[in-house]
C-alpha positions as CSV (number, residue, x, y, z in Angstrom):
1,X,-56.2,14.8,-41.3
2,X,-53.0,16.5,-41.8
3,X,-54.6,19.6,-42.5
4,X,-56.2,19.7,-39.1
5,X,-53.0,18.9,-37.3
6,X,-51.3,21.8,-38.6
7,X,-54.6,24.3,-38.1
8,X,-54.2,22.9,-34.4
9,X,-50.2,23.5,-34.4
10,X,-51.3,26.8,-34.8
11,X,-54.0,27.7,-32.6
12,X,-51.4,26.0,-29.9
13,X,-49.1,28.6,-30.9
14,X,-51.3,31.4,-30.7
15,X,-52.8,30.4,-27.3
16,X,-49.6,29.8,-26.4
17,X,-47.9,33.1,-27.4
18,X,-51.2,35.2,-25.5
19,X,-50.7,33.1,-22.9
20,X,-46.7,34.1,-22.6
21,X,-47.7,37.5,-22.9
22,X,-50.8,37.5,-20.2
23,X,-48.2,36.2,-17.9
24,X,-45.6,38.2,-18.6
25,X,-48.1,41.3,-17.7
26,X,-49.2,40.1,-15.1
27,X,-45.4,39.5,-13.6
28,X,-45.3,43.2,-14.8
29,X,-48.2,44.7,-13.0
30,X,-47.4,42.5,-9.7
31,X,-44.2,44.4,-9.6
32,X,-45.0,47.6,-10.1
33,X,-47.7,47.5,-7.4
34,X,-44.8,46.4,-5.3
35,X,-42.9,49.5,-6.1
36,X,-45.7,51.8,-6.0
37,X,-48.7,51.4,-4.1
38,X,-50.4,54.2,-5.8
39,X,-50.0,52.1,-9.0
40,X,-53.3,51.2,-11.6
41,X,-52.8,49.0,-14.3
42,X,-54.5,49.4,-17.4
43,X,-57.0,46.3,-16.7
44,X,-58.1,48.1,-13.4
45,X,-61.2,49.4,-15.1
46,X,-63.4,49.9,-11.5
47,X,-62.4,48.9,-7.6
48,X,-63.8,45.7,-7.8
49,X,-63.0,45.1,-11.5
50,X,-59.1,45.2,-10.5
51,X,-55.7,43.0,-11.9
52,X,-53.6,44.9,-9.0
53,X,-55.3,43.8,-6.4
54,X,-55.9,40.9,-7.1
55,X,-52.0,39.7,-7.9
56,X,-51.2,41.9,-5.2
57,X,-53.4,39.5,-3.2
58,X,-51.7,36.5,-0.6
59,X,-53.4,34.7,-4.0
60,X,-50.9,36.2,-6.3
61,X,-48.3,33.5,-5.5
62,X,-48.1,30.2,-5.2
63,X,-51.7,29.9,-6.2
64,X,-52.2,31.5,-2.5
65,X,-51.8,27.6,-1.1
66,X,-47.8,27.5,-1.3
67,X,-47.2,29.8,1.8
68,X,-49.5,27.9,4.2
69,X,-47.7,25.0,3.5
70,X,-44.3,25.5,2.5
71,X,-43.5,29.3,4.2
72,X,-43.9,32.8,2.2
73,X,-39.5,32.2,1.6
74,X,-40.1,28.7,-0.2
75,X,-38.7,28.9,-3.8
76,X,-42.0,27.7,-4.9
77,X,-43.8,30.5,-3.5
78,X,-43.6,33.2,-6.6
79,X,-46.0,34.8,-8.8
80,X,-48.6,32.7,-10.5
81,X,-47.6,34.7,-13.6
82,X,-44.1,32.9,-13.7
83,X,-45.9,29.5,-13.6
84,X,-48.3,30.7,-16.2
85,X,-44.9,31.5,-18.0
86,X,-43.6,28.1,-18.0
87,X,-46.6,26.5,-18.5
88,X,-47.6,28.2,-22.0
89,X,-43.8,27.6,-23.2
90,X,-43.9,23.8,-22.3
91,X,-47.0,23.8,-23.8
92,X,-45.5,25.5,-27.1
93,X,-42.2,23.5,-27.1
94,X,-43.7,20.5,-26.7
95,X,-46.9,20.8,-29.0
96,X,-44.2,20.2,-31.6
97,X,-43.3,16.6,-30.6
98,X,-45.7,14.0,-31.9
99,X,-44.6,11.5,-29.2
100,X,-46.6,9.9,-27.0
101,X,-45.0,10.7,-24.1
102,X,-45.2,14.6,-25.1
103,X,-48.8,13.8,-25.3
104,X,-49.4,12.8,-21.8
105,X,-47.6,15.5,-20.4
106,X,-49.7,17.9,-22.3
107,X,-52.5,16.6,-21.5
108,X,-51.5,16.2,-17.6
109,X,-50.2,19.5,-17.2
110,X,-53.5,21.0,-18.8
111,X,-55.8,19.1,-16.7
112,X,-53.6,20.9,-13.7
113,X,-53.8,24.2,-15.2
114,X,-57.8,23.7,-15.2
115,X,-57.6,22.9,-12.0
116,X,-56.0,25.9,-10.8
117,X,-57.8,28.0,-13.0
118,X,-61.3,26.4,-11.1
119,X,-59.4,27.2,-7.5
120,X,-58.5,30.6,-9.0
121,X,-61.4,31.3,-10.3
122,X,-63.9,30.6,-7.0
123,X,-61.1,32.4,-4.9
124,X,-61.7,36.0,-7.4
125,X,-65.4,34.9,-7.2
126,X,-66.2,34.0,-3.1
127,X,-62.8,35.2,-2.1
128,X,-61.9,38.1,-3.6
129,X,-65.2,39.0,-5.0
130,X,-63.2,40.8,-8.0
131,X,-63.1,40.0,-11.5
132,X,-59.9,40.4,-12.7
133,X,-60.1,40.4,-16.7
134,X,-56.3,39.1,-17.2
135,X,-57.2,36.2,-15.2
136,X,-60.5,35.0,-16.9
137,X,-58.8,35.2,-20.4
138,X,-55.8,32.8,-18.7
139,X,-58.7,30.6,-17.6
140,X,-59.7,30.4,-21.8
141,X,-57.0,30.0,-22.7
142,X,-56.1,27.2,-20.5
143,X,-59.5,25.6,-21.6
144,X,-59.1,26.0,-24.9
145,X,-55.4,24.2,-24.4
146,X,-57.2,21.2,-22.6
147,X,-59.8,21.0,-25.8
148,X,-56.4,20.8,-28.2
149,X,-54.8,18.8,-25.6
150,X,-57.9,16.2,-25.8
151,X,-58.3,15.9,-29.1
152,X,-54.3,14.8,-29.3
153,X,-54.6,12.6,-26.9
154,X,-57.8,11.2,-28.5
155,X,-55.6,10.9,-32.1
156,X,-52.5,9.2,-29.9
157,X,-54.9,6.8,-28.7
158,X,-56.9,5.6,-32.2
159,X,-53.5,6.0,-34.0
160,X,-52.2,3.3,-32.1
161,X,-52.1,-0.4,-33.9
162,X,-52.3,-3.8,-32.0
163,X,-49.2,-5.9,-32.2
């Protein structure tokens, strides 16, 4: 049991550490389309195959529902990389608590996370109609985080003795 625990402490990490760095591109690539309109990023590989256009989209921010609703100047409205940053390092920092509570959490904020990836992903499908590559290997990731996230929660469960 203990063996699994730790192979799953690491897969956490290293979903965790592509999922920092997917972010952190795609906080890249959104700002340099923003300097430079003539900009392509390296996962534009056709015109409807394109990262840049598609966080250069109202969708880029805010999951594309925060400006509707709260106004394009609401400190929520910023770049769905920058959630995806946080999200990946809560999911790191607290993949190393065993608690309960930590559990929960992880668990809640993946089930969110699959939830925007579903929104995002029928918005780049009937929305967009793009298929941005950075995007669908966030999506696996944050699957792959609910499948650990599960599994924990599962163990927290049966782990727990009657009083």
């Amino acid at each position: 049991p203990n063996e699994g625990v730790a192979m799953a402490a690491l897969l956490r990490a290293a979903l965790c550490a592509a999922g920092v760095a997917l972010s952190l591109y795609s906080l890249h690539v959104k700002h340099e389309a923003e300097r430079s309109p003539s900009y392509r990023a390296a996962c534009d590989l056709a015109p409807s195959v394109s990262c840049t256009r598609v966080f250069s989209s109202r969708w880029g921010r805010g999951l594309g529902l925060v400006e509707p609703v709260l106004g394009k100047e609401s400190a929520l409205n910023v770049p769905n990389g920058a959630f995806g940053v946080i999200f990946y390092l809560l999911q790191g920092l607290l993949g190393t608590s065993g608690s309960r509570v930590a559990s929960v959490t992880l668990l809640g904020t993946s089930v969110a996370s699959a939830v925007a990836s579903l929104w995002l992903g029928a918005v780049l499908l009937f929305g967009l109609r793009d298929l941005c590559v950075l995007c669908l290997s966030s999506y696996g990731l944050n699957l792959a985080l609910l499948g650990l996230n599960v599994r924990r929660w599962q163990r927290h469960r049966t782990d727990r003795k009657p009083p």
